[in-house]
C-alpha positions as semicolon CSV with decimal commas, in nm:
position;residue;x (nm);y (nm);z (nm)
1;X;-3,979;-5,269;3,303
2;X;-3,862;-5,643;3,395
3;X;-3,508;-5,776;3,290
4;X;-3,750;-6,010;3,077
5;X;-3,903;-5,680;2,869
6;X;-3,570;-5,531;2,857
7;X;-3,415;-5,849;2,720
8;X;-3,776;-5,858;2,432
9;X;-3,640;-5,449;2,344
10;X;-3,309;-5,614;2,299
11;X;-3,381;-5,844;2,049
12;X;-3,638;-5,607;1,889
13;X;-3,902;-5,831;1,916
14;X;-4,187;-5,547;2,094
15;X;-4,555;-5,425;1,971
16;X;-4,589;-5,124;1,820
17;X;-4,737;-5,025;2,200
18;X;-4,455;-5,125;2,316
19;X;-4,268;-4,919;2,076
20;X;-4,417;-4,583;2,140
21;X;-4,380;-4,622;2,518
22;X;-3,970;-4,682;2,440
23;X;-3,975;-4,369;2,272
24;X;-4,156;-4,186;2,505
25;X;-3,949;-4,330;2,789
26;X;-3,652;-4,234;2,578
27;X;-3,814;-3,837;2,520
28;X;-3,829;-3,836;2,904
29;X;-3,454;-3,934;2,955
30;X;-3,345;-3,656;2,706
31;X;-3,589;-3,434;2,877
32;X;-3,429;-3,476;3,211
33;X;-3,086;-3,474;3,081
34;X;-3,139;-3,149;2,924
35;X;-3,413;-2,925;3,174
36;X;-3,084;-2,837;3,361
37;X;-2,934;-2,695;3,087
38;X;-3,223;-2,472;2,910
39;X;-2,989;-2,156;2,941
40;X;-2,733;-2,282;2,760
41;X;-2,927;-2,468;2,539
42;X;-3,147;-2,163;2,425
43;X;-2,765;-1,906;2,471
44;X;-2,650;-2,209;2,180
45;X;-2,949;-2,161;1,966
46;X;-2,941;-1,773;1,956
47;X;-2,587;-1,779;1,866
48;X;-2,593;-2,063;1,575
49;X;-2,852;-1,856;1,441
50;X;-2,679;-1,540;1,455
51;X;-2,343;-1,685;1,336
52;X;-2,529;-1,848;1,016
53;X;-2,693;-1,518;0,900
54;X;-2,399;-1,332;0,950
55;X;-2,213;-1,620;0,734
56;X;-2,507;-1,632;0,433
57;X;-2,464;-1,286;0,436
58;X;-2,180;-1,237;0,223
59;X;-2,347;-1,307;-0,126
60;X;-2,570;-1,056;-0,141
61;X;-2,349;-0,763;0,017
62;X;-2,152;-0,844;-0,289
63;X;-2,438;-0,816;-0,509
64;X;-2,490;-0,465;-0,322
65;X;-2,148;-0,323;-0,375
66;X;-2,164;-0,468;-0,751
67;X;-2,481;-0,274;-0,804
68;X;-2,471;-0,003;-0,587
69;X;-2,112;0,048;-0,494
70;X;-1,941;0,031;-0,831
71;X;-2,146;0,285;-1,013
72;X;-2,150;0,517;-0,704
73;X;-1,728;0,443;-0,687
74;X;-1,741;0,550;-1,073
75;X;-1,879;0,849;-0,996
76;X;-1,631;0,964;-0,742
77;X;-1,861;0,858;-0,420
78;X;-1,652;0,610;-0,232
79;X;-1,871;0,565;0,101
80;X;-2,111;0,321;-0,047
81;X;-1,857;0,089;-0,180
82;X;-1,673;0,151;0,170
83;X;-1,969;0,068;0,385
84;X;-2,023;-0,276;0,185
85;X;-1,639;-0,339;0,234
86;X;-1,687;-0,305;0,644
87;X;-2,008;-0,444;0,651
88;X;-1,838;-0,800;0,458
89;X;-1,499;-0,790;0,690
90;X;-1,792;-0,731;0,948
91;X;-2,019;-1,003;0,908
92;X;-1,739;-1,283;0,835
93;X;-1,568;-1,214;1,179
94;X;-1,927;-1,175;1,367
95;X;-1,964;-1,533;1,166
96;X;-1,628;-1,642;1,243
97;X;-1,613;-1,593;1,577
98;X;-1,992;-1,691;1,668
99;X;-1,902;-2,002;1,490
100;X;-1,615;-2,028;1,721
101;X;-1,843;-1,946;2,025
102;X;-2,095;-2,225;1,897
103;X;-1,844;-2,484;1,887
104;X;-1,746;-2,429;2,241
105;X;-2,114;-2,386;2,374
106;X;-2,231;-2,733;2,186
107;X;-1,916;-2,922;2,286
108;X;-2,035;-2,815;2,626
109;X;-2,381;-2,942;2,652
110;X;-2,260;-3,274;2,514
111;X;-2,048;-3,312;2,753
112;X;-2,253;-3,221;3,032
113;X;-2,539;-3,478;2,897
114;X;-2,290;-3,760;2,853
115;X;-2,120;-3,723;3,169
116;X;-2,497;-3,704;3,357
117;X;-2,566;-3,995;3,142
118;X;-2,246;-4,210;3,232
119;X;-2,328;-4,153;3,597
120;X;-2,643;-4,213;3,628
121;X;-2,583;-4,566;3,405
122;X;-2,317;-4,652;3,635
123;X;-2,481;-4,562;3,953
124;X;-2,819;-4,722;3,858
125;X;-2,703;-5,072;3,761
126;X;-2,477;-5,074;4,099
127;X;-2,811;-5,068;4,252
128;X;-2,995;-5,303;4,065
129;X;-3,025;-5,649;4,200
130;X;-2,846;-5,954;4,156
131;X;-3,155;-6,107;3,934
132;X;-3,107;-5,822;3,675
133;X;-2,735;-5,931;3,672
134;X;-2,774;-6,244;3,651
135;X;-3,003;-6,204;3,318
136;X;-2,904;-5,929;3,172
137;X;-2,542;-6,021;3,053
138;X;-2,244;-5,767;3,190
139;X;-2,125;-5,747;2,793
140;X;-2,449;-5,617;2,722
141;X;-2,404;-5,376;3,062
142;X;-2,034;-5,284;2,909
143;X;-2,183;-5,202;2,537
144;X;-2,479;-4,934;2,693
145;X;-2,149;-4,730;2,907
146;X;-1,907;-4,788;2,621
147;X;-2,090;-4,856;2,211
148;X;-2,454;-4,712;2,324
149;X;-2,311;-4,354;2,492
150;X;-2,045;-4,340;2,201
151;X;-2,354;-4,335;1,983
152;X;-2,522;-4,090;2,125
153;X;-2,138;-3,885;2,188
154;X;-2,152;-3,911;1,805
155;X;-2,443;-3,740;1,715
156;X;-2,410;-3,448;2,018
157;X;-2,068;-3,345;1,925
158;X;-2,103;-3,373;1,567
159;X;-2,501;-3,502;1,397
160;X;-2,670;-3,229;1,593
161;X;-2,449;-2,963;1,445
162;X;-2,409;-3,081;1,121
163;X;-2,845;-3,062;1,112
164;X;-2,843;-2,744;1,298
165;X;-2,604;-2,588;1,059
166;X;-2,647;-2,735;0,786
167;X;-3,075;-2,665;0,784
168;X;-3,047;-2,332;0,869
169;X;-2,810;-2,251;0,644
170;X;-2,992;-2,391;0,337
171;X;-3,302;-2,163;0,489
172;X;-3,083;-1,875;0,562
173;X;-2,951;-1,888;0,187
174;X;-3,337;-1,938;0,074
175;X;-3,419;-1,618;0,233
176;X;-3,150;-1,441;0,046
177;X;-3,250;-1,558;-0,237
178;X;-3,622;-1,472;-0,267
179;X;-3,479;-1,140;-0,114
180;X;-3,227;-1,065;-0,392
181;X;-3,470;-1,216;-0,688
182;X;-3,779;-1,454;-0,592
183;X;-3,792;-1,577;-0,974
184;X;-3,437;-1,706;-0,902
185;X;-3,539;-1,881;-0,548
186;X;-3,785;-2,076;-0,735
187;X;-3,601;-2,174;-1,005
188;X;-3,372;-2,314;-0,674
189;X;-3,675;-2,479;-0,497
190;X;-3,772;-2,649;-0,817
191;X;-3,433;-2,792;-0,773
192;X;-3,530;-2,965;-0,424
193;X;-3,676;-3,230;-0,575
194;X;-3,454;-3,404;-0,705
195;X;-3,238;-3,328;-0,442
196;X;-3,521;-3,471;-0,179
197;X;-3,511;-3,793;-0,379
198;X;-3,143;-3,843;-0,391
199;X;-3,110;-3,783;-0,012
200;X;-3,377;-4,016;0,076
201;X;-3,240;-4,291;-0,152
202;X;-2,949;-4,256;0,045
203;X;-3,101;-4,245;0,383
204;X;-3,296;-4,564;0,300
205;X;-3,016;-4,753;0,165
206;X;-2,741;-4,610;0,403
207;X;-2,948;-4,727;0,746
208;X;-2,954;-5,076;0,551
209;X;-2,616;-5,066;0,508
210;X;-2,483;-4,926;0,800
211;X;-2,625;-5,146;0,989
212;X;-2,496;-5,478;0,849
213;X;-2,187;-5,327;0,890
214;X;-2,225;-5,291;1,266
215;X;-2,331;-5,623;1,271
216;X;-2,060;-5,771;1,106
217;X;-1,792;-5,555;1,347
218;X;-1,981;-5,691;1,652
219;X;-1,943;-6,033;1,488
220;X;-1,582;-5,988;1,422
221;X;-1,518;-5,845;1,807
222;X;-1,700;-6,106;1,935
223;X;-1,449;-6,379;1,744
224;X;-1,192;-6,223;1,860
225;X;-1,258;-6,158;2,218
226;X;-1,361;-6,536;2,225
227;X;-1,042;-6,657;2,045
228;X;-0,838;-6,464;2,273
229;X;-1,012;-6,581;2,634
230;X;-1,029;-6,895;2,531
231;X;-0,674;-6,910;2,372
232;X;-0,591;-7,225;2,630
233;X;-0,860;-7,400;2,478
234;X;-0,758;-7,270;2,154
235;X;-0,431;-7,422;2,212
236;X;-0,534;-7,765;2,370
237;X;-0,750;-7,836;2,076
238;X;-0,593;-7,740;1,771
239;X;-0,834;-7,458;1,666
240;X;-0,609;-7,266;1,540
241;X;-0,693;-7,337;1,151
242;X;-1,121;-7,339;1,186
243;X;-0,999;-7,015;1,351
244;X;-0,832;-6,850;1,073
245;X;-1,131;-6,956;0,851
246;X;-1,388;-6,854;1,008
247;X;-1,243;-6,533;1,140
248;X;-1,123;-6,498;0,730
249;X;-1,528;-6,516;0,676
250;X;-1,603;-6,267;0,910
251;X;-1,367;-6,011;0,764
252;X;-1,481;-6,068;0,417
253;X;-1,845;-6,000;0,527
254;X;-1,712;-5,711;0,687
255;X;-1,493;-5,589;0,368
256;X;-1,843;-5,660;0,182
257;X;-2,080;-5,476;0,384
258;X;-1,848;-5,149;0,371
259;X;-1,824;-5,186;-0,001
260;X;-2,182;-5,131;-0,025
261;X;-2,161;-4,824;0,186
262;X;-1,856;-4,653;0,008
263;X;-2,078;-4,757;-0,333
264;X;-2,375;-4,545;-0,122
265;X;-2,135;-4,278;-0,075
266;X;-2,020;-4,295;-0,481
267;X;-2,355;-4,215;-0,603
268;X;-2,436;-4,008;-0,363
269;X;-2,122;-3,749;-0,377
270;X;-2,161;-3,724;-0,731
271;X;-2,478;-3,680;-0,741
272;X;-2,539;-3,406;-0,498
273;X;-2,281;-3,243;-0,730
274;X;-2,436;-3,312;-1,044
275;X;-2,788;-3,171;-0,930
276;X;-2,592;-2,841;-0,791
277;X;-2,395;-2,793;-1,135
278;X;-2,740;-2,811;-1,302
279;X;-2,873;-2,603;-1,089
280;X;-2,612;-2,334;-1,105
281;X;-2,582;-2,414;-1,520
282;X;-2,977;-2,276;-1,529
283;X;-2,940;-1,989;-1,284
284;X;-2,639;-1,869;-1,503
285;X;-2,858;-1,932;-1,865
286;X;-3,181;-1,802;-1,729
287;X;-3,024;-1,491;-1,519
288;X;-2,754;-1,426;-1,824
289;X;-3,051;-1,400;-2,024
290;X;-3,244;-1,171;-1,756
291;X;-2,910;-0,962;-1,751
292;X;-2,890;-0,931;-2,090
293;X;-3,302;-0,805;-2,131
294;X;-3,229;-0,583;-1,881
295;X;-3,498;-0,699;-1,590
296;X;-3,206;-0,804;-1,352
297;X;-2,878;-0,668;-1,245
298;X;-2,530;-0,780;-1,316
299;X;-2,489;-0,836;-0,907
300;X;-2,786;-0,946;-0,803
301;X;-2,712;-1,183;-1,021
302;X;-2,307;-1,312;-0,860
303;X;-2,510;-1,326;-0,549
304;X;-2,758;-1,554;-0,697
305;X;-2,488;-1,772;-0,810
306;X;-2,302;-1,771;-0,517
307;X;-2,587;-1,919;-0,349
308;X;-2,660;-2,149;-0,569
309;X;-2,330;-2,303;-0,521
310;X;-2,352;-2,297;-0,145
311;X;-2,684;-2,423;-0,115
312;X;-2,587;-2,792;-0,211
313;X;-2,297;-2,804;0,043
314;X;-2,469;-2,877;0,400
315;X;-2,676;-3,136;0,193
316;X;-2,484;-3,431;0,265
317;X;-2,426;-3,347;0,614
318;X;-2,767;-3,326;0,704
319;X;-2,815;-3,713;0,484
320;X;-2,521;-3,833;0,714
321;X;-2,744;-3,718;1,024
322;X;-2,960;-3,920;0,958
323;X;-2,754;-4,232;0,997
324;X;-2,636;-4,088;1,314
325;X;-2,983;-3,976;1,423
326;X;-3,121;-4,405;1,432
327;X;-2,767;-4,510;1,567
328;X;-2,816;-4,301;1,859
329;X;-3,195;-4,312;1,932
330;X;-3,176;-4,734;1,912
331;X;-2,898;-4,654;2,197
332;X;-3,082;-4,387;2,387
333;X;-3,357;-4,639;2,410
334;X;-3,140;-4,941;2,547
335;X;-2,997;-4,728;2,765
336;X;-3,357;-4,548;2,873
337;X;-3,460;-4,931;2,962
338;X;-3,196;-5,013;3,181
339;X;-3,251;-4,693;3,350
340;X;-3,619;-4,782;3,387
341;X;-3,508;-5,103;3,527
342;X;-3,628;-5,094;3,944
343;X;-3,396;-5,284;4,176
344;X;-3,582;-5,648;4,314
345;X;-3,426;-5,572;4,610
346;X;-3,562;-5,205;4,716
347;X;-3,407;-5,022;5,030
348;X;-3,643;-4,995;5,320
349;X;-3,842;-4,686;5,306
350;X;-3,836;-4,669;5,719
351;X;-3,482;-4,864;5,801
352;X;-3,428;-5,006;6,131
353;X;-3,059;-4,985;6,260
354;X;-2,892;-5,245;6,432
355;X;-2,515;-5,138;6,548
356;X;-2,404;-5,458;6,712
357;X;-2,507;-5,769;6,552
358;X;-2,558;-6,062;6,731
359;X;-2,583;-6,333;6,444
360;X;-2,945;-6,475;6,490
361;X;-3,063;-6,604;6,170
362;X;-3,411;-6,690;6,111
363;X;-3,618;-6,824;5,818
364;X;-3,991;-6,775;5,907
365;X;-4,207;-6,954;5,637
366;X;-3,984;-6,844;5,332
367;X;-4,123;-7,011;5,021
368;X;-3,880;-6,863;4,711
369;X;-3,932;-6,886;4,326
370;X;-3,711;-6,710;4,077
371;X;-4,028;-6,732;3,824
372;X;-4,380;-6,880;3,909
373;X;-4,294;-7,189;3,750
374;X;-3,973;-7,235;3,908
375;X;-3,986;-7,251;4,299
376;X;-3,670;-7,300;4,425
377;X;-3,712;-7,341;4,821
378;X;-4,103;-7,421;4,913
379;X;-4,214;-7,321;5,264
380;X;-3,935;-7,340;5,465
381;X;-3,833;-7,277;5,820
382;X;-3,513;-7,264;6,021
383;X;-3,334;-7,081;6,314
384;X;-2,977;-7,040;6,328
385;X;-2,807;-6,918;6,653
386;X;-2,587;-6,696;6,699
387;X;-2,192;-6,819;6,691
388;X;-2,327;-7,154;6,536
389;X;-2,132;-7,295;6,227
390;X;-2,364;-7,457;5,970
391;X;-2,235;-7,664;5,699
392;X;-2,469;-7,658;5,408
393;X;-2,466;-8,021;5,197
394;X;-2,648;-8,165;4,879
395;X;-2,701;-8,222;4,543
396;X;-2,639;-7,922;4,277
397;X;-2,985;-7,716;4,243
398;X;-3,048;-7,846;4,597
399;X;-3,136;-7,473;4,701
400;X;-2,809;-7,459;4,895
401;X;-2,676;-7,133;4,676
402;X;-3,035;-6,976;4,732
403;X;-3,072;-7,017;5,095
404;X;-2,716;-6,790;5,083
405;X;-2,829;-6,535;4,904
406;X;-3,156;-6,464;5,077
407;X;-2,940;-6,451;5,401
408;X;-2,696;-6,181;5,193
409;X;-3,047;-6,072;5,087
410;X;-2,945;-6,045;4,730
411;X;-3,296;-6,161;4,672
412;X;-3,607;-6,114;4,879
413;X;-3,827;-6,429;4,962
414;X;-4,145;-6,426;4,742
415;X;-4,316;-6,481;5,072
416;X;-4,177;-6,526;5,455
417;X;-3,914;-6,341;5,628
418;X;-3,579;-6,412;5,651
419;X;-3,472;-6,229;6,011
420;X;-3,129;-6,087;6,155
421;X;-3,157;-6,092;6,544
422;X;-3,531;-6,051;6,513
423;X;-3,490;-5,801;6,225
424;X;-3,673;-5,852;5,882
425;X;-3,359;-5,829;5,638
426;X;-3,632;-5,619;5,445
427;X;-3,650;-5,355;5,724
428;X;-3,276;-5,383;5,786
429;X;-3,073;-5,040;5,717
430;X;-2,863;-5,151;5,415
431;X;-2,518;-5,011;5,586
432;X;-2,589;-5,258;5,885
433;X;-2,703;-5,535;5,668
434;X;-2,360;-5,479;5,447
435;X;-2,142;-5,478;5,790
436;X;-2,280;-5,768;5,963
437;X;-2,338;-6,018;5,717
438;X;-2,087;-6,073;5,415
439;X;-2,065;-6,356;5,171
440;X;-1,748;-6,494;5,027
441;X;-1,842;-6,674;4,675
442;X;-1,607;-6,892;4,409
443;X;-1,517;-6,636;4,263
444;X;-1,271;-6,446;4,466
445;X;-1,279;-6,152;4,232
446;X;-0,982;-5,882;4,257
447;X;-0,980;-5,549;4,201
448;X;-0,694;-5,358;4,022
449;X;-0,464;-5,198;4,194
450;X;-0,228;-5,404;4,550
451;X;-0,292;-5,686;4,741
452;X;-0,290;-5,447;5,082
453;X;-0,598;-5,263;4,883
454;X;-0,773;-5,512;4,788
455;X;-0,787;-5,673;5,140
456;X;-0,875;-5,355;5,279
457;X;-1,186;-5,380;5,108
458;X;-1,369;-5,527;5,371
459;X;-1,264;-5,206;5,624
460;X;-1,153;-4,955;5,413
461;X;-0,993;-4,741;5,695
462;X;-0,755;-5,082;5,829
463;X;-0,432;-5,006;5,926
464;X;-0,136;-5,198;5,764
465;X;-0,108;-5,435;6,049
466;X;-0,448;-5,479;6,079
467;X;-0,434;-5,637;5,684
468;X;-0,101;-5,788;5,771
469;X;-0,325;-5,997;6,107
470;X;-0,590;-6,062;5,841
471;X;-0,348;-6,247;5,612
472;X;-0,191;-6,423;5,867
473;X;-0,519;-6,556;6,003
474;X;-0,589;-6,726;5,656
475;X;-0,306;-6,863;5,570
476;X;-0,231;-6,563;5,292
477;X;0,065;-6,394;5,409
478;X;0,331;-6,581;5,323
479;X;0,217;-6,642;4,953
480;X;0,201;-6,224;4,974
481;X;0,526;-6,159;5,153
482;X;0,648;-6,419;4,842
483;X;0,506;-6,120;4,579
484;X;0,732;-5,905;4,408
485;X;0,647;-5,650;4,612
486;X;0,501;-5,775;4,899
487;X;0,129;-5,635;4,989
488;X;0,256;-5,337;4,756
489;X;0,240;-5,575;4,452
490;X;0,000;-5,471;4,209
491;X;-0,277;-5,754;4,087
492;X;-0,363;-5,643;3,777
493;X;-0,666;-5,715;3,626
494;X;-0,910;-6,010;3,757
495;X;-0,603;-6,116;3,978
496;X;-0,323;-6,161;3,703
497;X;-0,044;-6,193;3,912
498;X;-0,179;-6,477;4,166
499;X;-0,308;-6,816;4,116
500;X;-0,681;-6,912;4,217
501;X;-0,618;-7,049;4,559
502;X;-0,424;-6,736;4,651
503;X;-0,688;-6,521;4,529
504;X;-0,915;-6,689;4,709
505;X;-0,691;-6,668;5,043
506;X;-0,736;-6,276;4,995
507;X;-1,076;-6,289;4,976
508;X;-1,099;-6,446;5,276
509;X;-0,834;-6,192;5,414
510;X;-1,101;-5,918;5,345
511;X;-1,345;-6,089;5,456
512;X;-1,234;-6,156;5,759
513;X;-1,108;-5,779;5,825
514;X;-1,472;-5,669;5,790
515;X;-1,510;-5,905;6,139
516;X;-1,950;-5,977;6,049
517;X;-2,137;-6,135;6,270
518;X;-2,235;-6,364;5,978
519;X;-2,017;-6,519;5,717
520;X;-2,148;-6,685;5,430
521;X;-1,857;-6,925;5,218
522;X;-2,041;-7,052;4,911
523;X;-1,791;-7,303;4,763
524;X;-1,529;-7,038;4,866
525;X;-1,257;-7,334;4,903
526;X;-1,322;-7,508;4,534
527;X;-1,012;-7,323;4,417
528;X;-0,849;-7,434;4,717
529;X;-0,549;-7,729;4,672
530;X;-0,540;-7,960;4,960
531;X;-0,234;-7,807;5,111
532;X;-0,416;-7,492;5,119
533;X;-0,718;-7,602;5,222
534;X;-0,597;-7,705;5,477
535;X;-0,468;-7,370;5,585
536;X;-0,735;-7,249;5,549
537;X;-0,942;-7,463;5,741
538;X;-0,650;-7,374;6,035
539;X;-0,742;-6,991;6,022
540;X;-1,135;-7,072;5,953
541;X;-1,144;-7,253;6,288
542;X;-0,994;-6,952;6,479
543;X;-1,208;-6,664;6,315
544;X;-1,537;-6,862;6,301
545;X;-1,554;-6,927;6,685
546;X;-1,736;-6,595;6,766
547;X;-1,968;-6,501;6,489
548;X;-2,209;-6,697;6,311
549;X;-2,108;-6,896;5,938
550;X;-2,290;-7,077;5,667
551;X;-2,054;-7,286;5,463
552;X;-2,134;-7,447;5,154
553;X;-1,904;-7,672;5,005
554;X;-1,870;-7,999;4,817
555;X;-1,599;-8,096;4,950
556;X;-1,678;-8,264;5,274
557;X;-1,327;-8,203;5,453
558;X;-1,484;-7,871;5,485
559;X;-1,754;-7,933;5,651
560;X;-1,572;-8,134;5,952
561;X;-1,541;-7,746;6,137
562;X;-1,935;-7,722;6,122
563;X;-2,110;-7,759;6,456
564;X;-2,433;-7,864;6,253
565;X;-2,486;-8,027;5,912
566;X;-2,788;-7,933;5,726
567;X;-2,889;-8,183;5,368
568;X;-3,058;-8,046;5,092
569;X;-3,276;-8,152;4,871
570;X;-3,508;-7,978;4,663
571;X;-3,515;-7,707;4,854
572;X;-3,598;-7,880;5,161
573;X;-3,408;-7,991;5,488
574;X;-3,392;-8,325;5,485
575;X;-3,134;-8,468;5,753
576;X;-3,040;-8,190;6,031
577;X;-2,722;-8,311;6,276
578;X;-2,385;-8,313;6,380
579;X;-2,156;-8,413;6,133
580;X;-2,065;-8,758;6,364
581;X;-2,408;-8,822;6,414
582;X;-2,496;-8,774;6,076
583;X;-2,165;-8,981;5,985
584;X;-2,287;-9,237;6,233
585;X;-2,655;-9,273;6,059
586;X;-2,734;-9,398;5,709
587;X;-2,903;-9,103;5,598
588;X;-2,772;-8,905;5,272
589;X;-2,476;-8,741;5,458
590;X;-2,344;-9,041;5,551
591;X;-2,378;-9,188;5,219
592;X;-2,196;-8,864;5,094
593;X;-1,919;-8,921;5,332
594;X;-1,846;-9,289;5,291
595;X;-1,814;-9,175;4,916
596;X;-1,570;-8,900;4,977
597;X;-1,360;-9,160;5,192
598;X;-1,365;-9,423;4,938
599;X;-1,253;-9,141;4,655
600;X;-0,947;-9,063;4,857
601;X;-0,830;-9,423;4,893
């Protein structure tokens, strides 16, 4: 499935083709999840079913030792009323402890699926290419590992064991009944009528109201998550007070849609116990009256009542399934189509390895289009050599960010070859692609956990002064000696602790520790002040002299340590140079440049 399709199942908007191939697709993900665990599965089953006879049983062993025991006890024989005794203390701690057994056992497979489940989600969309997260938005990515699993948590641990239960109970106890007195059992099925219409009145209504309600929590999480990112802007503007009304809003929809449900849930109760006091009112009037002709006895009857009453209980339960049952199958299939989701960028089924890395870049006839209608680089050629710095210049949507990526090969050209010392990137074993070309973007994202880690990203097995000569080379560490705890100190989250600029310094710190023979900077200095720029520009000239770089920047201070100047537009090369004879010309660059001068007068 495309990120497009997955994007149409979002929104609901699919055939009813469609349809039945998302729930097939989803069959075949529970299929797979559970084939590995048959035996337990089937172990579960045998014992739920054992454990729920041996629990319905109790009724009509009373109704035995009332009919059977008592007169025999009367008459001086003990041993039947004995046997009934140990059969009940039997049968409730076979039930008791199967129950127990069952708990375990289910817990167990749920587990076992959702922890399959939460790998393979996690693993998957690591793989999947940059295009798929690009368009498919990383809150949507967070809700199928955190919301969708919960979903389908809920109903393992506790909606399939409420229906398992609760059905075979309710069949167990219509067993006993048309084995104690079949007049009585259909007196009870007559009963499941209006039982049947009650439940699905509720079904209907409580999947309506349900899901407003998780509509109007995602609204009111989504208010608040945006209130508190944006709290600067919150603050700059005033918004405080269209805040507090429209979040006010938001939780009176909220307080309205769960009023519904809890008025769901007050005619439902009630009514399920209504229909079960009727029911046991006639099975007392028409088995007192049975009892009193003489065509039934006084125990059979106690056991018929008994069941009667327990009958009604699971009921609810298996209504509330229900509820659970669409919650979780909606999730299974978002989840199903992101794991049907096939990475753009496929490993090479035949890799070729290339240990030492020259830096000879090569675009052979590339032509690139994110969508047919949108071509983003048209058939393009160019040869980079190895050691060379190129400066990348021009207008936003220029291509600039594109060319970059197909050199990371975070896409693949629609058609052409983009080459790596006479290596198709395609071809390329992914482990030597990943060591001898890496990109440092904008967004110098940190991971939690210290500076010295975070560095080490780039060469995970780096000594300390190995990270220590990386910061130095870029200008980082004295900003990180500065830390509270030096390269010990602990970022935090998305780089709490340290401004932009110095995040970006330590992205360029692990950058440079991974030592590739090509090194992409798209606008990696745009978070950069000028002091530190110009730091950086110090350590860039050092570290850049052996290996091949592709810099893309706006600011044109950054492109005076380029040995070549390449201009953009529309996804063509339009001026090709040094940067002095570019400056020297009247071409776009030096237009560019005599506007950057005049900008810092």
């Amino acid at each position: 499935m495309s990120v497009h399709g997955v994007q149409g199942e979002e929104r609901g908007d699919y055939t009813k083709a469609e349809s039945r191939q998302i729930r097939q697709r989803s069959l075949r993900l529970l299929g797979s999840l559970l084939s590995p665990l048959v035996r337990r599965v089937v172990l579960t089953g045998v014992v739920v079913v054992i454990s729920t006879a041996a629990q319905v049983a109790g009724p009509a062993l009373i109704a035995i030792g009332i009919d059977r025991g008592l007169p025999a006890l009367i008459d001086g024989d003990a041993l039947p009323i004995a046997l009934v005794v140990a059969a009940y203390l039997f049968t409730g701690i076979i039930g008791a402890v199967l129950i127990a057994w069952y708990t375990v056992l289910s817990a167990r497979i749920s587990q076992a699926v959702l922890i399959d489940l939460r790998k393979r989600v996690f693993l998957h969309t690591q793989k999947l290419s940059l295009e798929f997260h690009e368009s498919y938005t990383s809150g949507r990515i967070i809700a199928r590992q955190t919301s969708d699993l919960d979903a389908i948590r809920e109903l393992l641990d506790s909606g399939v064991n409420q229906l398992v239960q609760g059905a075979l109970y309710m069949a167990f106890i219509a067993i006993a009944m048309f084995a104690l007195d079949w007049r009585s059992g259909l007196i009870l099925f007559a009963f499941l009528i209006p039982l049947g219409v009650l439940t699905r009145w509720f079904q209907v209504n409580s999947q309506r109201g349900f899901r407003l309600t998780r509509v109007a929590s995602a609204r009111l999480i989504v208010q608040f998550v945006e209130t508190m990112t944006g709290i600067r802007a919150v603050k700059a503007f005033r918004k405080e007070a269209r805040n507090e009304e429209e979040y006010a809003e938001l939780v009176e929809s909220y307080r309205a849609s769960n009023g519904r449900v809890i008025r769901l849930f007050g005619i439902f109760d009630p009514g399920l116990i209504l229909i079960g006091n009727v029911a046991l009112a006639a099975m007392l009037l028409l088995g007192g009256l049975r009892v009193a002709g003489g065509s039934l006895e006084i125990g059979v009857l106690l056991g018929v009542l008994l069941y009667t009453r327990q009958f009604f209980f699971p009921a609810q339960e298996i209504a509330m399934f229900y509820n659970s049952y669409q919650s979780a199958a909606a999730a299974l299939e978002k989840v199903s189509g992101v794991l049907e989701e096939r990475p753009g960028v496929a490993d090479p089924v035949a890799p070729v390895d290339l240990w030492e890395a020259k830096g000879d870049v090569r675009f052979d006839g590339v032509e690139f289009a994110y969508t047919e209608d949108r071509v983003i680089l048209p058939r393009f050629d160019l040869e980079i050599a190895a050691g060379q710095v190129i400066a990348l210049v021009g207008s936003t949507g220029a291509g600039k960010s594109t060319l970059a990526k197909l050199i990371s090969r975070f896409y693949d050209p629609s058609s052409g070859a983009v080459e790596l010392d006479g290596v198709d990137l395609r071809d390329l074993h992914p482990k030597d692609l990943r060591r001898a070309i890496v990109m440092v973007t904008q967004e110098a994202y940190l991971f939690s956990g210290t500076v010295s880690e975070n560095i080490a990203l780039g060469k995970p097995d780096a000594s300390h002064d190995e990270i220590v000569q990386a910061a130095m080379a870029v200008g980082a560490h004295e900003f990180i000696q500065a830390l509270p705890d030096g390269y010990d100190t602990d970022v935090n989250k998305r780089g709490g602790r340290v401004s932009a600029g110095q995040r970006q310094l330590i992205s360029f710190a692990r950058a440079f520790l991974a030592d590739p023979a090509v090194l992409i900077l798209d606008e990696a200095t745009a978070s950069l002040d000028i002091p530190s720029e110009r730091l950086v520009q110090e350590g860039l000239t050092t570290l850049l002299a052996r290996r091949t770089a592709v810099i893309i920047a706006h600011r044109l201070s950054t492109v005076a340590i380029a040995d070549r100047v390449l201009v953009m537009e529309h996804g063509r090369i339009v001026e090709d140079g040094t940067p002095r004879d570019l400056i020297a010309g009247t071409g776009r660059f030096a237009q560019l440049h005599a506007a950057w001068r005049e900008s810092l007068v």
